[in-house]
C-alpha positions as CSV (number, residue, x, y, z in Angstrom):
1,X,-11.0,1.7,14.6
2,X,-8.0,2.1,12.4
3,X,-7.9,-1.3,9.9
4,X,-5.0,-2.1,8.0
5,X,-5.7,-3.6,4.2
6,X,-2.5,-4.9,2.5
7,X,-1.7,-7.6,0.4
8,X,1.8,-8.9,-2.3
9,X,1.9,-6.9,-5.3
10,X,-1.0,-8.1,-7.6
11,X,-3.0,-9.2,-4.7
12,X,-5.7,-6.6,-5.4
13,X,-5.8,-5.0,-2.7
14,X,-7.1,-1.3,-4.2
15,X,-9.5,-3.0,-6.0
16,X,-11.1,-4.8,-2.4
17,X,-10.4,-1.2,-1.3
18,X,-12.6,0.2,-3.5
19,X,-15.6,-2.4,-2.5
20,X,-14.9,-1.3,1.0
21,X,-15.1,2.2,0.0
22,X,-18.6,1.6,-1.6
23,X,-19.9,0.5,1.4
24,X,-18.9,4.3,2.7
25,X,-15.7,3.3,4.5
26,X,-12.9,5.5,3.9
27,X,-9.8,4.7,2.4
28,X,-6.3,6.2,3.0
29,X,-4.3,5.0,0.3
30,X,-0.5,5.4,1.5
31,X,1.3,5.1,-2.4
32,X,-0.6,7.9,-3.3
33,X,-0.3,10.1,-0.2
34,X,3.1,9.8,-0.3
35,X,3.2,10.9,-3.8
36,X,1.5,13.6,-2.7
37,X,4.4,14.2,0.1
38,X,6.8,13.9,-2.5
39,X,6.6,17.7,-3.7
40,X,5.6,19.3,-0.4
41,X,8.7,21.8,-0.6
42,X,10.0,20.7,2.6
43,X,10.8,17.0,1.4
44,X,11.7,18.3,-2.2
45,X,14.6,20.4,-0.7
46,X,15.5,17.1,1.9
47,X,15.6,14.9,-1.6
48,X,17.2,17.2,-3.7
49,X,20.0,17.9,-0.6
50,X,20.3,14.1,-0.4
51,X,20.1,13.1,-4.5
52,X,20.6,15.9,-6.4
53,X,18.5,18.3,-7.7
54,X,18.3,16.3,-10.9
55,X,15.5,14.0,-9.1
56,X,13.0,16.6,-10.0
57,X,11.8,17.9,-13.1
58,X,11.5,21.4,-13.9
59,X,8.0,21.5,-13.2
60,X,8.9,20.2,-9.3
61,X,8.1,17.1,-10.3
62,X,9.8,13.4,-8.6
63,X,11.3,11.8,-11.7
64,X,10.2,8.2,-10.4
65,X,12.0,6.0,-12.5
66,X,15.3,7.7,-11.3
67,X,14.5,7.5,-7.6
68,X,13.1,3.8,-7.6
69,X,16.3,3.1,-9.6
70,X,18.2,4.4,-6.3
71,X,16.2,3.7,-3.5
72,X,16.0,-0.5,-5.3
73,X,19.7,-0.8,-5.5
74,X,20.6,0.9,-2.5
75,X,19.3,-0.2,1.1
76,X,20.8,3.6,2.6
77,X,18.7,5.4,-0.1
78,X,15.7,3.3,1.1
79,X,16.2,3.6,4.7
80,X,16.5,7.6,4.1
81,X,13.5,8.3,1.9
82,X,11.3,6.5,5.0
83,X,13.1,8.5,7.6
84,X,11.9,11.5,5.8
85,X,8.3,10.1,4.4
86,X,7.0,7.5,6.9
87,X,6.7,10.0,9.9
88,X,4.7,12.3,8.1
89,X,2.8,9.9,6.3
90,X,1.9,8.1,9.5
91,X,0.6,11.9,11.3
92,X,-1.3,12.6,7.9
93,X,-3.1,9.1,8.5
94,X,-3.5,10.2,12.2
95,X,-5.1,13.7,11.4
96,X,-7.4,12.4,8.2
97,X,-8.4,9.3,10.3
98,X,-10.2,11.4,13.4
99,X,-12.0,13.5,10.5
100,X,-13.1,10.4,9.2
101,X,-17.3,9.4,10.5
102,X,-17.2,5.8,9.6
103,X,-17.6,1.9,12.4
104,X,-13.5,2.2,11.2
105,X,-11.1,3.7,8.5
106,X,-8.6,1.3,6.3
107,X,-4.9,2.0,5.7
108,X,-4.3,0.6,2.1
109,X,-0.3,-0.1,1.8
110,X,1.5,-3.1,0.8
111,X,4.1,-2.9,3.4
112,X,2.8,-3.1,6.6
113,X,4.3,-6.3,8.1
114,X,7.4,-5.4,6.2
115,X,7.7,-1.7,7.7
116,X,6.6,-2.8,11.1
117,X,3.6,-0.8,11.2
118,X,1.3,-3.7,12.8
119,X,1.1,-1.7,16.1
120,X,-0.6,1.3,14.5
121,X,-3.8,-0.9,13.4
122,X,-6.8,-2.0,15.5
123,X,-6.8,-5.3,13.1
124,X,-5.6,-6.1,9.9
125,X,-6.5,-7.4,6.5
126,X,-4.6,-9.3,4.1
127,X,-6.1,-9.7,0.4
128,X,-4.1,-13.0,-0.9
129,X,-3.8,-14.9,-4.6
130,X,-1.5,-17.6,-5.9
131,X,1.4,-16.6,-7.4
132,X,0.7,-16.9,-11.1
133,X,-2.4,-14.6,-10.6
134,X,-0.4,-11.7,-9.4
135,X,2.2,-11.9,-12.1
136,X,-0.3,-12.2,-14.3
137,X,-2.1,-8.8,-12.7
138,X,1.0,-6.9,-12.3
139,X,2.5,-7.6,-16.2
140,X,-0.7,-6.5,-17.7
141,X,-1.0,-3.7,-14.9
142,X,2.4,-1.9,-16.0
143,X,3.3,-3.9,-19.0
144,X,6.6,-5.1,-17.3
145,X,8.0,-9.0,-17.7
146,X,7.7,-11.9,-15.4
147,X,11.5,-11.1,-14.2
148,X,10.8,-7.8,-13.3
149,X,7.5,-8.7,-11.1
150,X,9.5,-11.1,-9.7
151,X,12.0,-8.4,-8.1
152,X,10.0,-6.6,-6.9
153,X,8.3,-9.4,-5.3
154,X,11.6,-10.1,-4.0
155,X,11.3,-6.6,-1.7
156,X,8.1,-8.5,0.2
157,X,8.0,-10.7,2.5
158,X,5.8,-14.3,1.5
159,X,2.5,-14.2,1.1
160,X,2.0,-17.1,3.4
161,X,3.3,-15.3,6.2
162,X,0.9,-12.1,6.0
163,X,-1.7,-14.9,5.9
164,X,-0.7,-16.5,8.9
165,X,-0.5,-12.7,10.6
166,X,-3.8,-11.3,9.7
167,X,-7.0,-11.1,11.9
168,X,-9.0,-11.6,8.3
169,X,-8.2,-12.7,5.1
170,X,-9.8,-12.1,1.7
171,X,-9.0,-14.5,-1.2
172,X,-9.0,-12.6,-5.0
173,X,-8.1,-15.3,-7.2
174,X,-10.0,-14.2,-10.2
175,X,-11.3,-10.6,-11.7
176,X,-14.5,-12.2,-12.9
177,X,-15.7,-13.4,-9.2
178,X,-17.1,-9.9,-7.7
179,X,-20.0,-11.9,-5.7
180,X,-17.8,-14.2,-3.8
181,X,-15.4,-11.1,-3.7
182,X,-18.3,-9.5,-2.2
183,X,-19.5,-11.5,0.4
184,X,-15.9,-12.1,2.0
185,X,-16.1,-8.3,2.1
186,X,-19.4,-8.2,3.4
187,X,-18.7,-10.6,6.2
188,X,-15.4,-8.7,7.8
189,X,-17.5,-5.2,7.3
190,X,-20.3,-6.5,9.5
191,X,-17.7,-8.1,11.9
192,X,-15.9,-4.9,11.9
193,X,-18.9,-2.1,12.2
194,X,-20.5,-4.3,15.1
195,X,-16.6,-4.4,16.9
């Protein structure tokens, strides 16, 4: 089975990931595979044709500031970067997934509902907080302000609406509460490995 985990920014959804991953499922996480994609040479040379060569270092490397300062303020930029990313990032996930000897596999990305990707999951899992909580998270995360959580919230579609689209939901409210963390975890693992 192929589970989708997702969640708002400073749900914590990689950190219910990892709980999930100590209970030996595997995890795909799609930020960091598509890092990864990022300096394959083929999508260098299709960023660099489209940007410039100045959104890479030296070294090969994606200046990320200077894309996300592109891809945020223009919808084209956006819609371009996934044209080249999401099809390969969705085969990777593909090819990884039937390697994979585990009841199911998760998908960890924060856009699922918002890139349409629903169809590609077996069920899917939201991991929800209140508002306050996830500012909270994401400011001392990457020591940004309030204003600029907010706009990147802004890119997501409400929280309430994942909720009402999942097949299970798992509240993180507070960092401190790993056993009731745990047993929500528990309980869609055993649902899930007996499917």
């Amino acid at each position: 089975m192929k589970v989708a985990i997702t969640g708002n920014i400073g749900s914590g959804k990689s950190y219910v990931s990892a709980l999930f991953k100590s209970l030996g499922i595997p995890v795909f996480d799609s930020d960091y595979a598509a890092k990864q994609l990022y300096i394959r040479p083929d999508v260098r040379q299709k960023m660099m044709g489209h940007f410039g060569e100045e959104m890479y270092d030296a070294e090969g490397q994606l200046d990320r500031k200077r894309m996300a300062s592109k891809v945020f303020s223009d919808p084209c930029a956006l819609g371009y970067v996934e044209s080249v990313l999401y099809p390969l990032l969705n085969a990777w996930f593909d090819q990884w997934a039937v390697q994979q000897e585990a009841p199911y596999v998760l998908y960890e990305s924060a856009l699922i509902f918002e890139k349409h990707l629903e169809s590609m999951f077996d069920a899917i899992i939201v991991v929800a907080a209140s508002e306050p909580v996830r500012i909270a998270r994401v400011m001392r995360r990457d020591g940004c302000t309030e204003e600029q959580v907010r706009a990147r919230m802004a890119y997501q579609l409400p929280q309430a609406e994942k909720v009402a689209r999942a097949d299970y939901v798992i509240v993180h409210e507070e960092d401190d509460e790993d056993e009731f963390l745990m047993q929500q975890v528990g309980d869609i693992h055993k649902k899930l490995s007996d499917y």
